[in-house]
N, C-alpha and C positions, 0 to 999 in steps of 0.2 A: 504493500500500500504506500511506500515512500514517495516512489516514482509518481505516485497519483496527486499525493500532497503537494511536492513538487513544482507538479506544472498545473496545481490548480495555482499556486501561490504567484505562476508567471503572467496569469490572465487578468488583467486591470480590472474588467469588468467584472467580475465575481467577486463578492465581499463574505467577511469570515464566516455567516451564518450561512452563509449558502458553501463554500466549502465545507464545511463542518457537513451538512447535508448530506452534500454529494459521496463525500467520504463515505458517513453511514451505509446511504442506499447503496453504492455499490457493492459493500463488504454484504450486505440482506440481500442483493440480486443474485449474488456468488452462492451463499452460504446458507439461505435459509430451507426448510426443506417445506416440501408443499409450492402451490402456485404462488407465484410472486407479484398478488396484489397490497393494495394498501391496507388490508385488514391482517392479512397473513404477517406481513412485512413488519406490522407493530406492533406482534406477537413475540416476535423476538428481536427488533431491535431498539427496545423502549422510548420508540417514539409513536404518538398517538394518529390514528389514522386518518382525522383533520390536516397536521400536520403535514401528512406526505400527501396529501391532496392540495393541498394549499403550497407546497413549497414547488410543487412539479408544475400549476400551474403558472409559474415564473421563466423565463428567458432566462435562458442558461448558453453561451460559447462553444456548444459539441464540436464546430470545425476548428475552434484555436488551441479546444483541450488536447481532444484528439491526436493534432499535430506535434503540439509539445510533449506527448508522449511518447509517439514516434520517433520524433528528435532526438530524445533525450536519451535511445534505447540505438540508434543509428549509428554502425561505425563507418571508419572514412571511404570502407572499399566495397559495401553494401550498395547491391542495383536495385531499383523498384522501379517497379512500371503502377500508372491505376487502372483498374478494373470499375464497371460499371454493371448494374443487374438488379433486378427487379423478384421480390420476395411476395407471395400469395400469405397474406394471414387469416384465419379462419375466422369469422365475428358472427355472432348470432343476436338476433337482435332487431330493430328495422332503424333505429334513432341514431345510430354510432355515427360520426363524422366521417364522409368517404366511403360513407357504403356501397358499391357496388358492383360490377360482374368486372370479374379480373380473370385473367388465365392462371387458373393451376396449373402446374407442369405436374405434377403426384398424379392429380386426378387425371390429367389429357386434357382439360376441356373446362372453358371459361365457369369457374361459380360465383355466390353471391358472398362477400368480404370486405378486406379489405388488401391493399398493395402497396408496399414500400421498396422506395428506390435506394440503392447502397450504391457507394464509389465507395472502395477502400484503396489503400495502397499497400501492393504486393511486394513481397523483400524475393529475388529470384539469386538463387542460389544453391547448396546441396541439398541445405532445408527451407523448402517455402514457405512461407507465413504469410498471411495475408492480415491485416487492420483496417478495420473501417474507418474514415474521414468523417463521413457523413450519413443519413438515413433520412429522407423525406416523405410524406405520406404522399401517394399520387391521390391528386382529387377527383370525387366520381362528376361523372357526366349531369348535369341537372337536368338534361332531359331523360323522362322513363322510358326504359326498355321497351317499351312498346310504341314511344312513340319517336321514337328515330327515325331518321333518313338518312342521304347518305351526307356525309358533311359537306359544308361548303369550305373551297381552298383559305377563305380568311378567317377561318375559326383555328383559333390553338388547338393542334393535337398531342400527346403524349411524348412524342421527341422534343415538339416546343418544352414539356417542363421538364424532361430529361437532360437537357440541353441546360436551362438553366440552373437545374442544383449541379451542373459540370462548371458552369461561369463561376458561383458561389465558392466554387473549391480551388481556382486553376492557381490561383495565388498562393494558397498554400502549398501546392503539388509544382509549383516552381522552386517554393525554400527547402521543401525534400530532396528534390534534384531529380522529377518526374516529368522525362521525355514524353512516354508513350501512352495511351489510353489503349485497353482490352477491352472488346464488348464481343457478344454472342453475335447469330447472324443475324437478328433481330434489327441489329443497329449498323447495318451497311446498309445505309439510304445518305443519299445526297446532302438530305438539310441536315443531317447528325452529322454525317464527315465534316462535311465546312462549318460547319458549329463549330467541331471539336481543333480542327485545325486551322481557324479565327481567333483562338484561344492558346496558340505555341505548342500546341501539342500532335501529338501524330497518331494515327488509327492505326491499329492493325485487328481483324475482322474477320469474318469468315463470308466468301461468296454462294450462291445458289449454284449448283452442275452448270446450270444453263446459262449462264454469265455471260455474256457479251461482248469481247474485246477487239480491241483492232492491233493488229502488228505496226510497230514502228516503222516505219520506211527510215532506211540507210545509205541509199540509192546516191546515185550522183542526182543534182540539182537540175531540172532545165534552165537556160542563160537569161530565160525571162518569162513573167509571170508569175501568178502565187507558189510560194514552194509548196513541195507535197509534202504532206504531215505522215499520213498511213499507207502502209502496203496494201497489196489487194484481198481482197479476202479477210473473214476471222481469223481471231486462232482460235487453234482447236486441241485439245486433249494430246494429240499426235506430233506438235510444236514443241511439247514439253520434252519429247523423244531427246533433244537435239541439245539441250543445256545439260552441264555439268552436273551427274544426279552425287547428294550427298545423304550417307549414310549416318542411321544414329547407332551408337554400340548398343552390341547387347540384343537391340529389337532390330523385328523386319520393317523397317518401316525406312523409303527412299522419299528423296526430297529432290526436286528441280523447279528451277524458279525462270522465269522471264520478266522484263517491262514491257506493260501494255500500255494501250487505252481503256477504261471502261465505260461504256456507253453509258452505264445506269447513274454511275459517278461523275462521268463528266468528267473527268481527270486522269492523268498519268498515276499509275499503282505498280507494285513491284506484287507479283502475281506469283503463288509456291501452290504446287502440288503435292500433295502430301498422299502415297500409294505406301499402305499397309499390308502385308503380303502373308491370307494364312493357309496359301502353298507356293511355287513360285507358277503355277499357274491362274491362280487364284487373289485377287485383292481386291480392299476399299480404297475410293478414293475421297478425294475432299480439295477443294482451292482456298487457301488462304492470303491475303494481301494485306500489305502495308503503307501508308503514302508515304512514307520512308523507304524510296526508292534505293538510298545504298544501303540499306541493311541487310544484313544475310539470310539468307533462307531459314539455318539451324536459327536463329537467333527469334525469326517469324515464328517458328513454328512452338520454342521456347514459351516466347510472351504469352503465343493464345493459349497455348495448355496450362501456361500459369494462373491465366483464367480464373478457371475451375477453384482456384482458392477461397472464391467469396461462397463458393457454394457452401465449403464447410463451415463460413460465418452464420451462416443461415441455422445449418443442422445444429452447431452446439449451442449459438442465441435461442433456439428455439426450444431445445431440450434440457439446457442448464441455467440460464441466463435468464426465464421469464420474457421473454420476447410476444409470444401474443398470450400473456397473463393480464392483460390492463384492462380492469372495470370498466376506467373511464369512456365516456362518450364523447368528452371534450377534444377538440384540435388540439389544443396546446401541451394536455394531458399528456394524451395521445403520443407526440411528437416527441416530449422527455422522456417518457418511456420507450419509446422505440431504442433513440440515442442513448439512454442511460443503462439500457438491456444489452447494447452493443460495445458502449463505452467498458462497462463490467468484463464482457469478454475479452477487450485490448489488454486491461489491466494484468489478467489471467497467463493469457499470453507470454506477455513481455516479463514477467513477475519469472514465467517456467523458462525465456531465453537468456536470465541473469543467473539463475540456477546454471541452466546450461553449461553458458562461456566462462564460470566460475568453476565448474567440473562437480560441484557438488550435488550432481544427478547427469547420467546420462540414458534417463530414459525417456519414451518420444511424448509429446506433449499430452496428457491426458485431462480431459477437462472434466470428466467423473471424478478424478481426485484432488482436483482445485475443490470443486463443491464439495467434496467433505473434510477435506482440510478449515474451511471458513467454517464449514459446519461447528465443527470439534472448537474450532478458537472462540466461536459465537459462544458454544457452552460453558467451552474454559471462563469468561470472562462473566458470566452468569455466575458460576461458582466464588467467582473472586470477589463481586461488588455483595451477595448476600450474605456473603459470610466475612467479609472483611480481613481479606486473607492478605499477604504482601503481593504485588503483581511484581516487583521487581526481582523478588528472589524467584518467582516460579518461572517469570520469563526468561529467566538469561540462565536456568540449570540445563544443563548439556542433554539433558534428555527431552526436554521440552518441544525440540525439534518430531524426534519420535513418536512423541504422544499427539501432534497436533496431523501425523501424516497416518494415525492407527487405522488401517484397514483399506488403505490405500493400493490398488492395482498395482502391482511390478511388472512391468512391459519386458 
């Protein structure tokens, strides 16, 4: 929890009652057992359920804490890229703010909830880790399901507010030292790319089979007249024959890249096929691109798999962290809890990569034994204040470490 103190103490805006706060709540998001609403929550962390209703409907810095946490956890020869992606939350109910029909990916198929948008930033390396920045509620449609049509081109859609919690962040993901943006294929569309790359950063993404390019023309010039930009013809699947294919170890998986045009993009992209092979006459394929035209294929192909890291922000917020535990119906509620459910898991995180690079654990991150560890320490400290016992001798005996990790998974 140092590290937490820390970089709440670097934030102007937060004053001591609301550290103090924040501190609590996230040691009760971590550590408490049962769902982690505001009744459960002041069951054991003697604070009254008024309280963390009333303190969560306050503004709170999630993208400056966030960062300073990050920061302060970042050494000098660490890469991150950010990622970008959208989480389904289950809400029952009809009054909740944002209620309405989102895609589950679990389920296949649009239900009735709620949907939060995440950018974290990914550390790529031998061990990836991924940290959330940020977590915004998407707002529902105010017109009902029934009575839609198809939109008109000057209404905001869904990339418009995706786009904007990317502007919200871009400043902080410059002081990280965050080139790249990772999204699903979701977000290769035009007005996301030039969003994202109006914004100093660069996309890499994944394309449809049926993509669209044009070949570069290399040609000599004719002596007058507009020069020619493109060869004749697409490219095709068959083009990719002809570039230097690059192997990853270990896996069957072959890599060959080109520079295209993409029709759908409107722009020059560095284009990677990515053919997984499970015989050598047999394989998957997939196209992945970059608007970072000198980047390497390995390095493409890198980024997007690193991806995949906010998914498991998803899985452990949601099953350790109280991530859709929130009563409230309020936006503002709402929005602390989301960031304060995510915030809890950074803390968890970074808490097990100081472990780590200290050597005093080298086992892989487990986030069932963060929660019983808080657990254990919630109770220890229950014990201490009813019984008026010393906290200083029990904490600093050599065994105390032991007793707060009792029951703890060994990986």
């Amino acid at each position: 929890m140092e590290i937490l103190k820390q970089a709440l103490n670097k934030i102007n805006s937060i004053n001591k009652k609301q550290r103090d706060f924040v501190a609590i709540l996230v040691q009760g998001l971590i550590g408490v057992a049962g769902k982690r609403t505001f009744r459960n929550l002041a069951r054991y962390m003697q604070i009254t359920e008024h309280t963390f209703a009333r303190q969560m409907a306050k503004t709170l810095d999630f993208i400056g804490l966030n960062t300073e946490i990050i920061k302060a956890s970042k050494n000098n020869n660490d890469i991150f890229i950010a990622a970008q992606d959208s989480s389904f939350i289950s809400k029952s109910g009809k009054s909740t703010h944002g209620l309405d029909y989102f895609w589950n990916g679990s389920a296949g198929k649009a239900e009735k909830g709620l949907e939060m948008d995440v950018i974290a930033v990914i550390k790529i390396g031998e061990k990836k880790e991924a940290y959330t920045i940020l977590a915004e509620q998407t707002p529902a449609n105010p017109i009902p399901k029934t009575e839609r049509k198809k939109k008109e081109m000057t209404e905001p859609s869904r990339i418009d507010f995706y786009l904007n919690n990317a502007k919200k962040v871009a400043p902080k993901l410059t002081e990280i030292g965050v080139k790249y943006m990772a999204a699903d294929a979701f977000f290769a569309k035009i007005k996301y790319v030039d969003g994202i790359v109006s914004l100093g950063l660069h996309v890499v993404s994944k394309l449809r089979r049926d993509a669209s390019f044009c070949r570069i023309y290399t040609g000599a010039q004719k002596p007058r007249g507009r020069r020619k930009k493109f060869d004749v013809g697409k490219v095709k699947i068959e083009d990719f024959e002809q570039s230097p294919v690059v192997k990853i170890d270990n896996e069957p998986i072959e890599l060959r890249s080109c520079i295209a045009y993409s029709k759908s993009l409107k722009r020059m992209i560095n284009v990677v096929s990515v053919r997984k092979y499970a015989n050598p006459q047999k394989y998957g394929e997939a196209l992945l691109f970059s608007t970072d035209l000198e980047l390497g294929p390995l390095q493409i192909f890198e980024f997007y798999t690193a991806r995949f890291q906010i998914e498991f922000i998803f899985r452990d917020a949601k099953g350790f962290t109280g991530l859709t535990d929130c009563q409230s119906r309020d936006p503002r509620r709402l929005h602390f809890h989301f960031n304060a459910s995510l915030l809890a898991l950074n803390v968890a995180k970074i808490q097990d990569a100081e472990l780590q690079k200290t050597g005093r654990t080298n086992h892989a991150f487990s986030m069932s034994n963060w929660a019983r560890k808080y657990h254990v320490d919630i109770v220890i400290n229950r014990f201490i204040s009813m019984f008026g016992l010393d906290q200083t001798c029990i904490k600093l005996n050599p065994n105390y470490e032991s007793l707060i990790s009792f029951g703890n998974i060994i990986h």
